[in-house]
C-alpha positions in Angstrom: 147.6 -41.1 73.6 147.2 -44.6 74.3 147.7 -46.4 77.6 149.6 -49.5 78.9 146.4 -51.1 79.5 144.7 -50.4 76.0 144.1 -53.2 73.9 146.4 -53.8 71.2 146.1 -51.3 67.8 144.1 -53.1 64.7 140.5 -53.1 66.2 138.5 -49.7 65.5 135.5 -49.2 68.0 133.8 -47.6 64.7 133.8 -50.9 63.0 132.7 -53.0 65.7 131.4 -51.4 68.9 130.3 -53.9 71.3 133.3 -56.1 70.6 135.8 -53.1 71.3 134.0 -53.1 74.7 133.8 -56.0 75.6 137.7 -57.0 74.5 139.4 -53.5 76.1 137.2 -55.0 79.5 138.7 -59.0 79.3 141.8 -58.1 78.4 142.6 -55.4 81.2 141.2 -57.7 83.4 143.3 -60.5 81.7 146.7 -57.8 81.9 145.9 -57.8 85.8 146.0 -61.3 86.6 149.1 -61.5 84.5 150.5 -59.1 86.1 149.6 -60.7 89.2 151.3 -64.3 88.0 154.3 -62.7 87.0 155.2 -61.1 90.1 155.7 -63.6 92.0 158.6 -65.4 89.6 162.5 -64.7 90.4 164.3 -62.7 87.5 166.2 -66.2 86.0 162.5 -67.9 85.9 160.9 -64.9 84.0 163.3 -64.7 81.5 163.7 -68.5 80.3 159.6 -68.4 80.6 159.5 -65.7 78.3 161.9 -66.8 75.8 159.7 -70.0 75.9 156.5 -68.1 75.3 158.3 -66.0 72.5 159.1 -69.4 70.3 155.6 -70.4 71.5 153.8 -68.2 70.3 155.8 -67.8 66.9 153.9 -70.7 66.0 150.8 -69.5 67.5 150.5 -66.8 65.7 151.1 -69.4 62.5 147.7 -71.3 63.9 145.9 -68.0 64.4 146.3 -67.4 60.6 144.5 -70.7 59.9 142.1 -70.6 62.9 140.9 -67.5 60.8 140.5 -68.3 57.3 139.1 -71.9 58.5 136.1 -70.5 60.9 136.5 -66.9 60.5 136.1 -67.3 64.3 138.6 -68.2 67.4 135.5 -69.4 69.5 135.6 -72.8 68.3 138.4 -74.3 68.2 141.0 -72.2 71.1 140.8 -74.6 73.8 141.8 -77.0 70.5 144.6 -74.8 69.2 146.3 -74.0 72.7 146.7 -77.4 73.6 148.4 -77.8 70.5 150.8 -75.1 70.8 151.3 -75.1 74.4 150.6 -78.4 75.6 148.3 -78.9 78.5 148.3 -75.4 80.6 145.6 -74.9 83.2 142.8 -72.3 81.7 143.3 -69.8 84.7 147.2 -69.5 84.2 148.6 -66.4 82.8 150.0 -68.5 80.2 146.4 -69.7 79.0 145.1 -66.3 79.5 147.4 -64.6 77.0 146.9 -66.9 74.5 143.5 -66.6 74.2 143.9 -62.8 74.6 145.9 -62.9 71.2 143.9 -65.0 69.5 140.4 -63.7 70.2 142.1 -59.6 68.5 144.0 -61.4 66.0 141.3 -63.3 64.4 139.0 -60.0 65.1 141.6 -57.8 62.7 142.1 -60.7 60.1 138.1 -60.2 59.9 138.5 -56.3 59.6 141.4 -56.5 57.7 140.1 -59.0 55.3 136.2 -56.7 55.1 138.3 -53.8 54.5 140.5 -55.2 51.4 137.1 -56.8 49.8 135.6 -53.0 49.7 138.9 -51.4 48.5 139.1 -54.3 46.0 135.1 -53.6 44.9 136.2 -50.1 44.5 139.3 -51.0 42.1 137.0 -53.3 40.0 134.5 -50.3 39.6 137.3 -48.7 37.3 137.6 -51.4 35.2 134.0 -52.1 34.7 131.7 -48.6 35.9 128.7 -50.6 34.9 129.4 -52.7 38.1 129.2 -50.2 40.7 125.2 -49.8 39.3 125.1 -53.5 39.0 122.2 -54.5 42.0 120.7 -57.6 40.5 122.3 -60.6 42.7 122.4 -62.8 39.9 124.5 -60.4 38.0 126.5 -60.2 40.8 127.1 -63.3 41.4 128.0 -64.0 38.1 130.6 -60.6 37.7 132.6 -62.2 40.6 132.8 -65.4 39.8 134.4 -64.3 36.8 136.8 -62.1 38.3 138.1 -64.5 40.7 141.5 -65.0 40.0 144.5 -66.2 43.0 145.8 -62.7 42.7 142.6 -61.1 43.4 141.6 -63.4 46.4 145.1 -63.0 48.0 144.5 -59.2 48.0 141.5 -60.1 50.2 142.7 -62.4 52.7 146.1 -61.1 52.5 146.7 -62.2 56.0 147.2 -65.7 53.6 149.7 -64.3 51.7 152.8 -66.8 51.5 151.1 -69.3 53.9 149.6 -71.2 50.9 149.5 -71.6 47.3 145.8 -71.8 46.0 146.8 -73.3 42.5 148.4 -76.1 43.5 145.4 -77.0 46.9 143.1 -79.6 46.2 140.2 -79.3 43.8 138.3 -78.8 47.3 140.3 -76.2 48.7 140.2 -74.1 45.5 136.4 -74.6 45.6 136.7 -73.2 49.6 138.1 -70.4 48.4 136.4 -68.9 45.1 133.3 -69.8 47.3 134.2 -67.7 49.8 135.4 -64.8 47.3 132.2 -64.5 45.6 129.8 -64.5 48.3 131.8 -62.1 50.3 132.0 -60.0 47.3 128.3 -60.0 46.8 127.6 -59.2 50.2 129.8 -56.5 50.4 128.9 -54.8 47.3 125.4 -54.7 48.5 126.5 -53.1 51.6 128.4 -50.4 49.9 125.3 -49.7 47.8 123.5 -48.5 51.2 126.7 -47.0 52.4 127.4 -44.5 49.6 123.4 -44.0 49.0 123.5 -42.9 52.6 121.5 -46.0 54.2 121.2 -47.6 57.4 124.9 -48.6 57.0 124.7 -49.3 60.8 122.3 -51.8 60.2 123.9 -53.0 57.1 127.6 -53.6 58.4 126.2 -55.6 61.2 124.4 -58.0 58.3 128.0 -57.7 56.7 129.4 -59.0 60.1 127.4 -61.7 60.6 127.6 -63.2 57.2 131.5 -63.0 57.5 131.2 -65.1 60.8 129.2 -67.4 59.3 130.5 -67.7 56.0 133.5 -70.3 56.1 131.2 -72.6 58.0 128.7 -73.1 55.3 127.4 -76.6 54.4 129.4 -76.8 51.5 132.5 -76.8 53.5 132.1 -79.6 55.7 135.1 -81.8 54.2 137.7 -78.5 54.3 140.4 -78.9 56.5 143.9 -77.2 56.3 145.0 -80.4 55.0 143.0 -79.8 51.5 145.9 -76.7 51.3 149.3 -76.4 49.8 151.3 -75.3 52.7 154.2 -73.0 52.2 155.3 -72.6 55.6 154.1 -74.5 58.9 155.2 -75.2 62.4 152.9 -76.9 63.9 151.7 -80.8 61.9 148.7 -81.6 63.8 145.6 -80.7 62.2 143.0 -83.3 64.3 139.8 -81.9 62.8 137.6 -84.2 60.4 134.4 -81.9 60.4 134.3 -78.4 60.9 132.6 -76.7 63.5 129.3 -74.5 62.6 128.6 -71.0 63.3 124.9 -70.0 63.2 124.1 -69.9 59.5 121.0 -67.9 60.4 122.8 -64.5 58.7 123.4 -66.8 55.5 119.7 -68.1 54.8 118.7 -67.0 51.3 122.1 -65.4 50.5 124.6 -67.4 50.4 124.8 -68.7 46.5 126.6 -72.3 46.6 128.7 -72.4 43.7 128.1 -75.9 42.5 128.8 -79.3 44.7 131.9 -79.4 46.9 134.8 -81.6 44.7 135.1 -84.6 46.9 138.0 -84.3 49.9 141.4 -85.3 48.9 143.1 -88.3 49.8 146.3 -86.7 51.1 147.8 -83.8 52.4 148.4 -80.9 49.8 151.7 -79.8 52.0 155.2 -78.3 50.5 156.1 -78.9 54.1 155.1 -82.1 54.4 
């Protein structure tokens, strides 16, 4: 049975040990000094505060969603993202603290959620072509999802994205951004269910697997996206800011990631329906 001050349900200490650790440890100690700031305010105050941080963070959680398919990350660009949503709040308030809480386990279970659907997907594709699940040559791989890219089938992937945009009507770059990111991932995950079910190192292998996710969206061909390169179906917050993307290490990429041909040129105006 879970307690009060257990981390929120989504993040499996199977899947990523040292992360489960280190979160259940900041955000008890985060829960305390919350606890702490919220003592001291009068009933009135903590009520019109938190109806304030419950339409706050209705659009955070809109920012989280694009903090995560942009970066695969929440490292960064959260100082970025609060100020945004929140204005300017001092770092140690509870305020800050609880922001950055949400957004450093959301973005961790879009990434678990989104490692997850890739295998499961894998695993459907197997029944329509068996040869696949035999299939080790990268090439051939590369080549076997490229083909079965479709909207539909990247959707069930990052379903997180699911009625946030439309991918057919993005720019030719975002489109690009996203079959790029659909093939590679499927490669690498593929290969990782090949030592999985031959009864590998899958320890070894899912923490390759990890890596390249958190490195993926940051590639060099990706320089140009930003969420303005996306057909928006729904959004709260209008400031975007970012011209260049910031890197993750790419070490966990070198001699795997397969560039799918050079980036379409960035668009020339926002691809918004809410715009």
């Amino acid at each position: 049975m879970s307690s009060e001050n257990d981390p929120p349900d989504g993040v499996s200490a199977d899947d990523d040990p040292e992360f489960y650790s280190s979160m259940q440890d900041e955000f008890c100690k985060n829960l305390q000094i919350i606890r702490s700031n919220q003592a001291t305010r009068t009933s009135h105050k903590r009520k019109r505060r938190d109806d304030s941080a419950d339409d706050r963070f209705s659009v955070l959680e809109n920012r989280m969603r694009w903090t995560s398919f942009l970066f695969h990350a929440w490292q960064p660009v959260y100082l970025e993202v609060i100020e945004e949503v929140y204005g300017e709040i001092a770092e140690g308030s509870s305020e800050f603290i609880n922001a950055k809480t949400r957004m450093m386990i959301a973005v961790k279970n879009f990434k678990h959620s989104v490692l997850a659907q890739c295998e499961l997907h894998i695993r459907q594709l197997f029944e329509v072509t068996p040869s696949l699940q035999n299939t080790k040559s990268e090439e051939s791989l590369y080549v076997h999802f490229s083909d079965s890219y479709n909207v539909a089938n990247f959707m069930f992937v990052w379903n997180y994205m699911k009625n946030i945009f439309d991918v057919g009507k993005s720019s030719e770059l975002g489109q690009f951004f996203c079959k790029s990111l659909y093939v590679n991932l499927c490669v690498e995950t593929k290969k990782f269910m090949d030592v999985k079910d031959g009864g590998g190192l899958e320890k070894v292998a899912r923490k390759k697997l990890l890596d390249f996710y958190d490195a993926l969206a940051t590639h060099d061909d990706f320089d140009e996206v930003t969420k303005e390169e996306f057909w928006v179906l729904e959004d709260r917050v209008k400031t975007v800011g970012r011209s260049k993307k910031k890197k993750t290490d790419q070490s966990s990429m070198k001699n795997k990631f397969k560039s799918l041909g050079p980036p379409p040129e960035k668009s020339t105006s926002p691809s918004t329906a809410a715009g």
